[in-house]
Rosetta silent file (secondary structure, phi, psi, omega in degrees, C-alpha in Angstrom):
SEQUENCE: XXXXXXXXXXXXXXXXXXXXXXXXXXXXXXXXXXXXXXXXXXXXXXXXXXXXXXXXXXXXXXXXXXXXXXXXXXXXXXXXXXXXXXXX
SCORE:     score description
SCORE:     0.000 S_00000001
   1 L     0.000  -41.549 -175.625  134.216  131.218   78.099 S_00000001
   2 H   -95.979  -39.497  175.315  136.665  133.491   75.920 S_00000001
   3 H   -45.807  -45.300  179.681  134.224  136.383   76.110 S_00000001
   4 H   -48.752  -86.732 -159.069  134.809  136.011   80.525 S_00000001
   5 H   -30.065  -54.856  172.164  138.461  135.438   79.875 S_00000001
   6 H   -76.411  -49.356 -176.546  139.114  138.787   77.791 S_00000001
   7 H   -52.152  -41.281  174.508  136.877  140.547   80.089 S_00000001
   8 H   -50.530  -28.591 -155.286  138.967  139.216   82.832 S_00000001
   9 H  -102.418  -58.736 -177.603  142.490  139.849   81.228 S_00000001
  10 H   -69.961  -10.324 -165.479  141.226  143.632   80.485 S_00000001
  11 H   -87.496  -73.549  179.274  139.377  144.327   83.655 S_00000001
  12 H   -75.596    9.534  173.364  143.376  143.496   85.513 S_00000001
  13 L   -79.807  124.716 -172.042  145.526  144.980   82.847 S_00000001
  14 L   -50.658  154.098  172.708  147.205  147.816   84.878 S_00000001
  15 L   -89.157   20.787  169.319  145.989  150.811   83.005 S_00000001
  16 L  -122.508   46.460  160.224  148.934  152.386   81.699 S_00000001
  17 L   -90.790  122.521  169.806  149.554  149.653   79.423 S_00000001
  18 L   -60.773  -35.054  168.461  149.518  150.776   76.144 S_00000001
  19 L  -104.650   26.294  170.346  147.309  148.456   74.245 S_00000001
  20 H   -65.334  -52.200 -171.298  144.920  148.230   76.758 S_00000001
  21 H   -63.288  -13.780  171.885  143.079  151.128   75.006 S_00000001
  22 H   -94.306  -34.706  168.525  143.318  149.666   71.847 S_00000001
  23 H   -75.754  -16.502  161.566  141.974  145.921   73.011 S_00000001
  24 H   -61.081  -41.589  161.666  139.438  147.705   74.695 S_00000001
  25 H   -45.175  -40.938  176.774  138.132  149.350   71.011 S_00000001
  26 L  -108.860   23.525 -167.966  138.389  146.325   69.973 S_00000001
  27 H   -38.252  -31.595 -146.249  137.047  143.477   72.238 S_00000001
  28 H   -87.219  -45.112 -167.839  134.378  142.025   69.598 S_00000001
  29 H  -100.948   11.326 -168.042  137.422  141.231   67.319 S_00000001
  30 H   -80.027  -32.880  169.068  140.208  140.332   70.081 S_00000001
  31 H   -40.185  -71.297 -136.486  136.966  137.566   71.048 S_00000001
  32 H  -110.139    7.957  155.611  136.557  136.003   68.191 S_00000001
  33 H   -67.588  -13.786 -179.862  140.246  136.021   67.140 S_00000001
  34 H  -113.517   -1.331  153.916  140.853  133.815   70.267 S_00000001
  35 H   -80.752  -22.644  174.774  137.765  131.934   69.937 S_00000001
  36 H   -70.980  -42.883  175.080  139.276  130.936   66.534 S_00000001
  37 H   -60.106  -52.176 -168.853  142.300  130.105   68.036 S_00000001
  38 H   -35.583  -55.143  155.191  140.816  127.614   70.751 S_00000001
  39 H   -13.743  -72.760 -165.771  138.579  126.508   67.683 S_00000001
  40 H   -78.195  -26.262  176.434  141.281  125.389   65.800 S_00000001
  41 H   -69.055  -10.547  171.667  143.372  123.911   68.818 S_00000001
  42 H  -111.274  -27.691  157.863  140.700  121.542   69.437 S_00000001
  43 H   -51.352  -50.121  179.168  140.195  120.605   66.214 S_00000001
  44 H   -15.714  -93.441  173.020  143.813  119.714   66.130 S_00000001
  45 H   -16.656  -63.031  169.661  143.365  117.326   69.112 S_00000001
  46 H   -42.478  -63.581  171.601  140.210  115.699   67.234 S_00000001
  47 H   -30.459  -77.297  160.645  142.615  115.145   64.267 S_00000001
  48 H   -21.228  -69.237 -143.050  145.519  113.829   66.194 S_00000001
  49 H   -73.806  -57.170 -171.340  143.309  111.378   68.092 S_00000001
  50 H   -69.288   12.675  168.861  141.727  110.239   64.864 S_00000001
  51 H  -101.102  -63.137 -173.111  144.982  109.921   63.364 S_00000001
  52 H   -65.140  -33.917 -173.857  146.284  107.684   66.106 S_00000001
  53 H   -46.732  -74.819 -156.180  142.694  105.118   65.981 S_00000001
  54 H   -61.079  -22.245  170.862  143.633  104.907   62.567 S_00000001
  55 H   -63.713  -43.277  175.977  147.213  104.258   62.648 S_00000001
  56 H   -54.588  -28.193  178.330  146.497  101.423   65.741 S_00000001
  57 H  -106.349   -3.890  144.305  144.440  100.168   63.472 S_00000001
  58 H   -60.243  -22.032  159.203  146.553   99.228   60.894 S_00000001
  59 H  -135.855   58.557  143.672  148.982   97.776   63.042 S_00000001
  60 H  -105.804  -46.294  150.990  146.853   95.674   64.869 S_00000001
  61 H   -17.556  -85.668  167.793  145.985   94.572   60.605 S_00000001
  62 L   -48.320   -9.909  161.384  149.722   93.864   60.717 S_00000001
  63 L   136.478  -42.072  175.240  149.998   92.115   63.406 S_00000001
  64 L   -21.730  147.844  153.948  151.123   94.367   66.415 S_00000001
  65 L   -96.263  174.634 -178.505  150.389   93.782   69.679 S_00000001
  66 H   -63.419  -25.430 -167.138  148.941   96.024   72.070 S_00000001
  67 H   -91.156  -44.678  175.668  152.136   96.559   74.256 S_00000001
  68 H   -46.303  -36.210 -167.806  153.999   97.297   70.662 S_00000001
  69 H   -87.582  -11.927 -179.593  151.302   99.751   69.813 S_00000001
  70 H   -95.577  -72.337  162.088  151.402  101.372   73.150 S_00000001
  71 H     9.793  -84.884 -176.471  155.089  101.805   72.993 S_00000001
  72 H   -45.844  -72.236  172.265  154.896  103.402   69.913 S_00000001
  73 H   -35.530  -67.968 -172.419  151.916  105.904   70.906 S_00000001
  74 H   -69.282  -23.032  138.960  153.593  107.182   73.981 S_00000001
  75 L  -101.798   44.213  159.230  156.757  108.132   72.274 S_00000001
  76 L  -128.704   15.573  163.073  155.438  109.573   69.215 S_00000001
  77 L  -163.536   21.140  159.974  152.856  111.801   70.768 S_00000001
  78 L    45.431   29.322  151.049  155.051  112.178   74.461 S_00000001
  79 L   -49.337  160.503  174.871  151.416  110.526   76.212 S_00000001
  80 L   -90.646  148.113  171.604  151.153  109.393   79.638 S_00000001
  81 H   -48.299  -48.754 -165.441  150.146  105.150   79.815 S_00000001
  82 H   -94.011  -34.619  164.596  146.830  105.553   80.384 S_00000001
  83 H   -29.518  -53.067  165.007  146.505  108.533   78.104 S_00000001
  84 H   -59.660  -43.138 -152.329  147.624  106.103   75.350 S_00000001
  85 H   -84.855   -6.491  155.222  145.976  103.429   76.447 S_00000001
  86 L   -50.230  -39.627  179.053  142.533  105.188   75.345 S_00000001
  87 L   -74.854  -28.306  172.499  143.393  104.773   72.021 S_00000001
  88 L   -59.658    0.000    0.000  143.858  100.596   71.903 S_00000001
């Protein structure tokens, strides 16, 4: 998927761009610097999510309700209703 992408992004970069000739030399590491990034943006997301289970489930422990805890989710992580509503 990110090799296709960077082929893609260099294949339509007009050619009198200057660092075309330099990302071309260097495809192998412009690859796996943006495979790292992706890498780490979906770990994030894995975090996050496993950050909110555990926070719901201490305050369902305390007592919350579901509409409290839903609240809460969708302004503290700017979700959509049902997007939140994965996590209850």
């Amino acid at each position: 998927m990110v090799k296709t992408a960077v082929n893609k992004a260099l294949e339509e970069m007009p050619k009198d761009f200057q660092i075309k000739e330099f990302l071309m030399a260097h495809r192998k590491e412009v690859e796996g610097m943006l495979d790292t990034e992706y890498n780490e943006a979906e770990v994030k997301e894995l975090f996050v999510a496993d950050g909110i289970r555990k926070t719901v489930a201490i305050l369902r422990d305390l007592g919350h309700s579901d509409e409290e805890m839903l609240d809460a989710i969708i302004k503290q992580y700017d979700l959509k209703q049902e997007e939140a509503k994965k996590y209850l």
